[in-house]
C-alpha positions in Angstrom: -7.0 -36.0 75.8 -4.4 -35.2 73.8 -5.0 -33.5 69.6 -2.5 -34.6 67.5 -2.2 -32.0 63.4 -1.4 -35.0 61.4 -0.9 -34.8 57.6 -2.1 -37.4 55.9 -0.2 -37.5 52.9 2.9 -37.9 54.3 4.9 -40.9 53.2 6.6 -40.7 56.5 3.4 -40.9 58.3 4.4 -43.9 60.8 7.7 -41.6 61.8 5.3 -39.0 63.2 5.0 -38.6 67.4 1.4 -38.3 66.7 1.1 -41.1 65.0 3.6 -43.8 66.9 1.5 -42.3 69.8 -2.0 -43.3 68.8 -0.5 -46.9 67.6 0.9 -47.2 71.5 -2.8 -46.5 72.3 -4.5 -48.7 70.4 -2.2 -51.4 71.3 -2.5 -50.9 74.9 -6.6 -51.1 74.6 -7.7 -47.4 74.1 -9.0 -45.4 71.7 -8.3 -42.9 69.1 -10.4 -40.5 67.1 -9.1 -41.1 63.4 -9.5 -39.3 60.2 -11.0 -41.4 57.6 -12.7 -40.3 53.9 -16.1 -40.6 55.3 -16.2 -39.5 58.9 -14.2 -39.3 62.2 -14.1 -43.0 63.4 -13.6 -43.8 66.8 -11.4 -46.5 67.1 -10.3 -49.7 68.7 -8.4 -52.8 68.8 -11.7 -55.2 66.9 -10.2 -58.1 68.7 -10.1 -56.6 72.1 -13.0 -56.7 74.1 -12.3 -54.7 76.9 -10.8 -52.0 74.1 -14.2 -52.3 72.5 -16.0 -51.9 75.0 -14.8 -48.5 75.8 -16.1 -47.6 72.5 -19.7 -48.5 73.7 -19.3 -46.2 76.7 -17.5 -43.3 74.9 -20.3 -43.0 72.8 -23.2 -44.4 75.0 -24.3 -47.1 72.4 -26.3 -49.6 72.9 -24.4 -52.7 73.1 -26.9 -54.8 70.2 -24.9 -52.3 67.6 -22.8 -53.9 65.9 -19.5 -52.4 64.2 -17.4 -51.9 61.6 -14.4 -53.5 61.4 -11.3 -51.7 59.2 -8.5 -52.9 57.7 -5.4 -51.9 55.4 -6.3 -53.8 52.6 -8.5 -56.9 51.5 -6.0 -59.7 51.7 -6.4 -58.8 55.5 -10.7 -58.6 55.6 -10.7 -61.8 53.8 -9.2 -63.5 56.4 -12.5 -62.6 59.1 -15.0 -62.5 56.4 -16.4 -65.4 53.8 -16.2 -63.4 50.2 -18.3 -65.0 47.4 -17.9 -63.9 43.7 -20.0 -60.6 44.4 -18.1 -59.4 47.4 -14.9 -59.8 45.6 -16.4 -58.0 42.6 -17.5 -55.1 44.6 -14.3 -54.7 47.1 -12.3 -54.6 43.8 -14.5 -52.0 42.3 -14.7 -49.9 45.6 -11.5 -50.2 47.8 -10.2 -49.0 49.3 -13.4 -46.6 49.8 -16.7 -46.1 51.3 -18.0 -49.5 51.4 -18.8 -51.7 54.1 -19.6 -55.6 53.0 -21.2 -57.8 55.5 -20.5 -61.4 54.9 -21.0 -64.4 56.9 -17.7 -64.5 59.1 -15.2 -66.6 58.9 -14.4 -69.2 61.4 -11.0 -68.5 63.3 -11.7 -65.2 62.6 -10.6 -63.0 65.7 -12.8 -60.1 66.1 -14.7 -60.0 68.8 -17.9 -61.0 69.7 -18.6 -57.6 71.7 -18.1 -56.0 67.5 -20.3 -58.5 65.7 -22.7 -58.2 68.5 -23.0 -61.9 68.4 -24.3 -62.3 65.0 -22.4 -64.5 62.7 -21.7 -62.0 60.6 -18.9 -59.4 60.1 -19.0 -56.1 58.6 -15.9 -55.7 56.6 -14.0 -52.0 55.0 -11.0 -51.4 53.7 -11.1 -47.3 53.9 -9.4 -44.6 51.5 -7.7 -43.0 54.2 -3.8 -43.0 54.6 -4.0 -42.5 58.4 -6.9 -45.6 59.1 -5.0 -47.9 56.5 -1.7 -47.3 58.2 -2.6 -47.3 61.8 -4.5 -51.1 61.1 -1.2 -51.8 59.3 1.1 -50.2 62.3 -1.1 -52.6 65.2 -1.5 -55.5 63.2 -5.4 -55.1 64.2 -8.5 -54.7 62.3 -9.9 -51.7 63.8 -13.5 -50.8 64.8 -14.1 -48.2 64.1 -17.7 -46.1 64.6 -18.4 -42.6 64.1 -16.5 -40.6 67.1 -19.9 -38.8 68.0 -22.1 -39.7 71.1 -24.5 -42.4 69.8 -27.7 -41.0 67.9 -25.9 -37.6 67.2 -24.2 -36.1 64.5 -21.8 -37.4 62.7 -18.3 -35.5 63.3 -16.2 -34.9 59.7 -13.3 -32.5 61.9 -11.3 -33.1 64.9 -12.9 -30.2 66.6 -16.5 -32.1 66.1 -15.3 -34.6 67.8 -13.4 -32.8 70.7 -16.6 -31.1 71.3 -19.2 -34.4 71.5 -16.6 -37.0 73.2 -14.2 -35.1 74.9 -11.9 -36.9 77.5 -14.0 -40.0 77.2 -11.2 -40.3 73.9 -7.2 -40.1 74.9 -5.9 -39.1 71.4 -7.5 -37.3 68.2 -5.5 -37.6 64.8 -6.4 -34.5 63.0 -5.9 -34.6 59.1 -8.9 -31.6 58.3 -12.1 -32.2 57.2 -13.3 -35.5 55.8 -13.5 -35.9 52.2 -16.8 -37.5 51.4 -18.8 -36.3 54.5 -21.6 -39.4 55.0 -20.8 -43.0 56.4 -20.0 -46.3 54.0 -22.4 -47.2 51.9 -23.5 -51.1 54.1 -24.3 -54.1 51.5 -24.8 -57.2 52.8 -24.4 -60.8 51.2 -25.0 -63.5 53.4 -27.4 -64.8 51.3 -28.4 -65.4 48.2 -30.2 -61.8 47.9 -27.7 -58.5 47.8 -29.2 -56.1 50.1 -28.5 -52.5 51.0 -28.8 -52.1 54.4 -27.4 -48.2 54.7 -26.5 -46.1 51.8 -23.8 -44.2 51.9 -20.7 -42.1 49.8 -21.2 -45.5 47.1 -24.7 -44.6 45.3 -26.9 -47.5 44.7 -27.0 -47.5 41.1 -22.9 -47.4 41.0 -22.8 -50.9 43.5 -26.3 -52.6 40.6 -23.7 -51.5 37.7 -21.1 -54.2 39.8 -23.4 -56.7 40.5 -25.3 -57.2 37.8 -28.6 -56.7 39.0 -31.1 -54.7 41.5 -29.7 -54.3 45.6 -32.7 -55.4 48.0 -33.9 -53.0 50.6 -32.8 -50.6 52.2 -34.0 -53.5 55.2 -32.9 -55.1 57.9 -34.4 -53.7 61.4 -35.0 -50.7 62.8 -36.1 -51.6 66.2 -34.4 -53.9 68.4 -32.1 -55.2 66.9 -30.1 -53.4 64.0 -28.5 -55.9 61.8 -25.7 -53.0 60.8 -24.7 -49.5 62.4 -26.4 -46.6 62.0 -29.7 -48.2 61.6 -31.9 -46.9 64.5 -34.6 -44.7 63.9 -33.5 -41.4 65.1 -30.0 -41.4 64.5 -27.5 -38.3 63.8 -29.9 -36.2 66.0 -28.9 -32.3 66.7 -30.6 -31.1 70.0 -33.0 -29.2 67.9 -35.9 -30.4 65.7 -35.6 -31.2 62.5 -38.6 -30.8 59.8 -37.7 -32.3 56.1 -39.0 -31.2 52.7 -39.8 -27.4 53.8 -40.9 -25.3 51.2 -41.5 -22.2 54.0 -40.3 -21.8 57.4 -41.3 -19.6 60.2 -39.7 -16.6 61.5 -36.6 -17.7 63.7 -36.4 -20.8 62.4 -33.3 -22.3 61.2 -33.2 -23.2 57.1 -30.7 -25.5 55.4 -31.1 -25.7 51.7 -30.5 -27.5 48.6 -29.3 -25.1 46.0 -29.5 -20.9 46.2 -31.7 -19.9 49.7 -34.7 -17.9 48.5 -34.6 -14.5 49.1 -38.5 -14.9 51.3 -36.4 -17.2 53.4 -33.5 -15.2 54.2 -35.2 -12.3 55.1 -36.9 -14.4 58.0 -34.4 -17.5 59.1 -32.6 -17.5 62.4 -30.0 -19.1 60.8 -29.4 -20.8 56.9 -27.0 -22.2 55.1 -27.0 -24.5 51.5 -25.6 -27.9 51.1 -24.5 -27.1 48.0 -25.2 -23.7 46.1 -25.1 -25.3 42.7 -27.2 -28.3 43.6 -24.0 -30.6 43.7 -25.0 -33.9 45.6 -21.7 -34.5 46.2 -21.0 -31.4 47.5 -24.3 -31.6 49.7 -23.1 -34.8 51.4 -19.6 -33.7 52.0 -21.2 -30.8 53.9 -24.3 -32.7 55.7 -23.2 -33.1 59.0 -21.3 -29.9 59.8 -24.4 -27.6 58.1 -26.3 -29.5 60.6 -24.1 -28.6 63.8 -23.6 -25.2 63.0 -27.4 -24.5 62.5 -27.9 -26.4 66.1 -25.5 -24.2 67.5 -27.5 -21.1 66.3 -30.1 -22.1 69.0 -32.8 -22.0 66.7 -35.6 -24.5 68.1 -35.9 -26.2 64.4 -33.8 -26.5 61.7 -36.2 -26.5 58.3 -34.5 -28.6 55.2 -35.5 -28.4 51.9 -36.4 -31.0 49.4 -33.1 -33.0 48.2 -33.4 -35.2 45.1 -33.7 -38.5 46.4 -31.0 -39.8 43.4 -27.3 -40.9 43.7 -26.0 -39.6 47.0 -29.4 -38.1 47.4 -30.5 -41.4 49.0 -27.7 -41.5 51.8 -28.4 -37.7 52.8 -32.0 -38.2 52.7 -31.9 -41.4 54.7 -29.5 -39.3 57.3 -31.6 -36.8 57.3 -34.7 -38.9 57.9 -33.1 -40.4 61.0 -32.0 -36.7 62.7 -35.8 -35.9 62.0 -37.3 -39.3 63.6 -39.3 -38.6 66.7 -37.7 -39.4 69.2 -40.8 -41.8 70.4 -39.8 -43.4 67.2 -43.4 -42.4 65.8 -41.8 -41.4 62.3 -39.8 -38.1 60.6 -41.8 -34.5 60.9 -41.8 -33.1 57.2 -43.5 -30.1 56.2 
């Protein structure tokens, strides 16, 4: 495995080793950790099943998961997905960004099977990251493109997250720094005549309803079985210790992320704590989610308490994360104080 610094505002960015590298890798059906606003994404040629396959293993994921698929621009998505008046009103609102559409796919379109987990429909994103668009552009490829975590677990937003989770089971990391946003694509889907939100994510709700016109159904689509997009199981970006939401209190030793200042009752007695956001900043919160998370697991304290976070704006994407790292693992529901 092999880290590659990368900066990703260089103009010269495809006359880099590290990057001519990774495009030789993707190209010859492996994978590389890449940098995009949201998260590390773990990517692979979408048309290549064998490539994508190798994403399954890396993370251990079960196969019925399907994937996101990324490209450089939407001239290039339309060609794999079918876009309707609202898809093209909300890709030219939101990318290139943190918006995944699913839409019925296209026939002739080329990504695999293996990515769409047989469904007929694609999930589509056209990411605001110079390093994604630029390698897709580089391999001629839509890339898939999951989180570069071991399935279930936390999400990584460094290259160090990722070195530590994967490991050798990924050839080449592009590291540009932390991730800007911090959470996953917000997931709409419009395959019929209803616009549903099937994940939130770094797009708020209410900002997709101003597009559209008019209320987003769910969040829906399954849980169990057979998620209709990724990141949709039950317990999901898991750390190795328990997680307990809406605290008010905790118990001595036990770890404390908060929402806003940490009371002074709590720091006297947390193993560990840390605040999303001192200032009560949900943007601030989400951007710092998943690596508040990791760094309380690594204290070794046996539960991580997290206090109330205002279920509003990006409040509904950290609160549905956060619902899914405190699922049982049984899938009997989220422990809350």
């Amino acid at each position: 495995m092999t880290i590659w610094r990368i900066d990703a505002k260089l103009a010269e960015l495809s006359e880099t080793e590290g990057f001519r590298h990774a495009c030789s890798t993707i190209v010859a059906g492996d994978l590389v950790a890449v940098p995009t606003e949201t998260v590390y994404g773990l990517a692979a040629d979408a048309t290549n099943p064998l490539a994508c396959a190798k994403i399954y293993s890396a993370k251990g994921r079960p196969s019925f998961n399907p994937l996101i698929s990324h490209f450089s621009n939407t001239t290039d998505a339309r060609i794999h997905g079918l876009f309707d008046a609202r898809a093209e009103a909300l890709a030219e609102a939101f990318w290139p960004g943190p918006l995944t559409l699913v839409l019925p796919r296209r026939e002739g379109s080329t990504i695999c099977d293996l990515v769409t987990a047989g469904l007929d429909s694609v999930a589509l994103r056209v990411p605001d990251s110079p390093v994604m668009q630029a390698l897709s552009q580089a391999t001629g490829r839509p890339l898939a493109a999951p989180s570069a975590n071991r399935s279930g677990r936390i999400s990584p937003t460094t290259a160090k997250a990722v070195d530590e989770d994967l490991g050798d089971a990924v050839p080449v990391i592009l590291d540009a720094g932390p991730t800007r946003v911090g959470v996953e694509s917000t997931i709409i889907a419009l395959i019929d005549k209803e616009a549903r939100l099937l994940r939130p994510g770094g797009i708020a709700r209410e900002e997709a309803e101003r597009v559209l016109g008019g209320p987003l159904c769910g969040p829906t689509g399954s849980r169990g079985d057979a998620p209709a997009a990724p990141g949709m199981l039950l317990s999901h970006y898991a750390p190795r210790a328990k997680v307990r939401l809406d605290a008010h209190s905790i118990t001595p030793g036990e770890a404390y992320l908060g929402f806003g200042p940490v009371p002074e009752a709590i720091c006297e007695i947390a193993g560990a704590r840390l605040s999303l956001s001192e200032t009560g900043d949900l943007a601030e919160a989400a951007a710092h989610l998943f690596s508040h998370l990791r760094a309380l697991d690594a204290s070794g304290a046996p539960s991580i308490a997290v206090a109330p976070i205002p279920n509003t704006g990006l409040g509904e994407a950290i609160n549905d994360r956060l619902s899914r790292a405190a699922a049982d693992r049984t899938g009997a529901g989220a422990r809350t104080d």
